[in-house]
C-alpha positions as CSV (number, residue, x, y, z in Angstrom):
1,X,3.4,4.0,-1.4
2,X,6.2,4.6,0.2
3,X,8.5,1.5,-1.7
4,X,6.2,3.3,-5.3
5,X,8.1,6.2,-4.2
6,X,11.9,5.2,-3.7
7,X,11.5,2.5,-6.4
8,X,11.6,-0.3,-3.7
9,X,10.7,-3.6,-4.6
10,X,10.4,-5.0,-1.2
11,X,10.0,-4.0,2.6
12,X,9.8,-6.4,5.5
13,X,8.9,-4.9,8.8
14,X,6.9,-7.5,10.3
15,X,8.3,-10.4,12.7
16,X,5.1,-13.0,11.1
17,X,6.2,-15.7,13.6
18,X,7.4,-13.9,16.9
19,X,4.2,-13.1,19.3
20,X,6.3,-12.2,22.4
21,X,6.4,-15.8,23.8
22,X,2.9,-16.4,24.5
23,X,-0.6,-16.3,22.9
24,X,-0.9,-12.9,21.3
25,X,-4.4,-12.9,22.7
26,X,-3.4,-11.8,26.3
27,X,-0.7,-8.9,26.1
28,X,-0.2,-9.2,29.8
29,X,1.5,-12.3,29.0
30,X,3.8,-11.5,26.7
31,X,7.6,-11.9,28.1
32,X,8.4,-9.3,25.4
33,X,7.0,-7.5,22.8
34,X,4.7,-9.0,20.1
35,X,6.3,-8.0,16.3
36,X,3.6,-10.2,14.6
37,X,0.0,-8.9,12.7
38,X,-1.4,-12.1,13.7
39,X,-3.2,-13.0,16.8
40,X,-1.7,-16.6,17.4
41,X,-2.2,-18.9,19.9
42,X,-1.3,-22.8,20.4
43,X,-4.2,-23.9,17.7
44,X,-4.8,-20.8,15.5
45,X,-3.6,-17.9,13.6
46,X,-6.1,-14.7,12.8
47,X,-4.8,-12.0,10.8
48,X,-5.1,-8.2,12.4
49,X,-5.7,-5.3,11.1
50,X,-1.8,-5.0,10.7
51,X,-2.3,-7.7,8.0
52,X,-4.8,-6.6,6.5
53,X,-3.2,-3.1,6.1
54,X,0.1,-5.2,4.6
55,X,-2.4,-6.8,2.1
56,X,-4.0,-3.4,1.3
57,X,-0.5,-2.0,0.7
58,X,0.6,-4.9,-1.7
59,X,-2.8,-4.1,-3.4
60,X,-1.8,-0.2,-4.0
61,X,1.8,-1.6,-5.1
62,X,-0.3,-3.7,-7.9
63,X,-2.3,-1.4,-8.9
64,X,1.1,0.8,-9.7
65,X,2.6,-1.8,-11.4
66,X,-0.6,-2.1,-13.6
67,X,-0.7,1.6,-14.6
68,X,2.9,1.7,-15.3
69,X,2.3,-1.5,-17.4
70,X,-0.3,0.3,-19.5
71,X,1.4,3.3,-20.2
72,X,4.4,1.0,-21.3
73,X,2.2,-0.7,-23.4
74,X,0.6,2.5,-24.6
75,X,4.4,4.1,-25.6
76,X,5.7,0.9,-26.6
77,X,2.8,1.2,-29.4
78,X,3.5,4.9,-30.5
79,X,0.3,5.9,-29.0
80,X,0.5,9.8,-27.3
81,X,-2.5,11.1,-26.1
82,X,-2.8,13.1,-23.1
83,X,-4.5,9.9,-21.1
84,X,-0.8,8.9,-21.3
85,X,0.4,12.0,-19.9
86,X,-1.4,12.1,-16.9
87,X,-1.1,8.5,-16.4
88,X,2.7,9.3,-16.3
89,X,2.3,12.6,-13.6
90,X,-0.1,10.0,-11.6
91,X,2.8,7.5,-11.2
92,X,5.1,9.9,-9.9
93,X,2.8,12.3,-7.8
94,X,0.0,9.7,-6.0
95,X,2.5,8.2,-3.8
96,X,4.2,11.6,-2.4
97,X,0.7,12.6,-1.9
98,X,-0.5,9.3,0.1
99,X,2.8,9.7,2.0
100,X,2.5,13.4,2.1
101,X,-1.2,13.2,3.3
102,X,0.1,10.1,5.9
103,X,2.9,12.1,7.8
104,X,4.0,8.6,7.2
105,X,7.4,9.4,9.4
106,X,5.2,10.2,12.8
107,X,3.8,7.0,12.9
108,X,0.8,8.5,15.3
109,X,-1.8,8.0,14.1
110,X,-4.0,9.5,16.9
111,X,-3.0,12.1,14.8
112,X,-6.3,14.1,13.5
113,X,-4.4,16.1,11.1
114,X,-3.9,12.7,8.9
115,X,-6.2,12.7,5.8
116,X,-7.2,8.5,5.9
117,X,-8.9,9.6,3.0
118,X,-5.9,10.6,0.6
119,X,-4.7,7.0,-0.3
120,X,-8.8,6.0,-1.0
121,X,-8.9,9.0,-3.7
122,X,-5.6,8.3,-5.5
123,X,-7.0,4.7,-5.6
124,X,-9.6,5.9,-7.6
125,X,-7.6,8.4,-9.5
126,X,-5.6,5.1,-10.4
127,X,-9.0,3.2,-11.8
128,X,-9.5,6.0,-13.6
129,X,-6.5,6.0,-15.8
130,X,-7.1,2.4,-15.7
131,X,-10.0,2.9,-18.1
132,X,-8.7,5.7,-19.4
133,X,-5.7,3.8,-21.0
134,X,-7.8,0.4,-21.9
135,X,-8.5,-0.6,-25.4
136,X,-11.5,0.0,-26.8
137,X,-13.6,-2.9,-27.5
């Protein structure tokens, strides 16, 4: 949301092979801190839910890309309807209100004033103009 936001392509923020110098399965045995999402030992690697929130933010990225791809498509063939329109205002306002909703700069997420729920809404909002904006059949 946050990359949707600042027109970001990228971010890296993981470290996907450095588990602190020992199995990521025993913290205590760390010699220093674990930067990976993965709990990795000697014979296997098992995503966390650190990866699995990475893969759920490449999702949201795709489905931004999508809705800006059909309202391209949609201008691109003189359509104007206000489908379009609020297609448009959902591109620029869902991520500032996931990010908003987040306090994505505390990074606490004991937090209970977060709303988890914000991001799960806007993801439907998004499926909305999905359909909203797909050819007729």
């Amino acid at each position: 949301w946050t990359c949707w936001q600042y027109g970001a392509t990228a971010t890296y923020f993981w470290a996907f092979g450095d588990s602190g110098g020992a199995s990521s399965w025993n913290e205590y045995a760390l010699k220093g801190s674990s930067y990976t999402p993965f709990f990795i030992d000697a014979v296997s690697v098992t995503p966390a839910k650190h990866a699995e929130a990475c893969r759920e933010g490449i999702e949201d990225y795709e489905y931004l890309l999508m809705l800006k791809k059909a309202v391209d498509d949609s201008a691109a063939k003189g359509q104007s309807c206000p489908e379009i329109d609020r297609a448009r205002a959902l591109l620029e306002e869902a991520p500032k209100r996931v990010n908003a909703s987040a306090k994505a700069l505390t990074f606490r997420w004991h937090n209970e004033a977060i709303d988890r729920e914000v991001a799960d809404l806007v993801r439907a909002d998004i499926l909305e103009a999905l359909n909203a904006l797909a050819p007729s059949k």
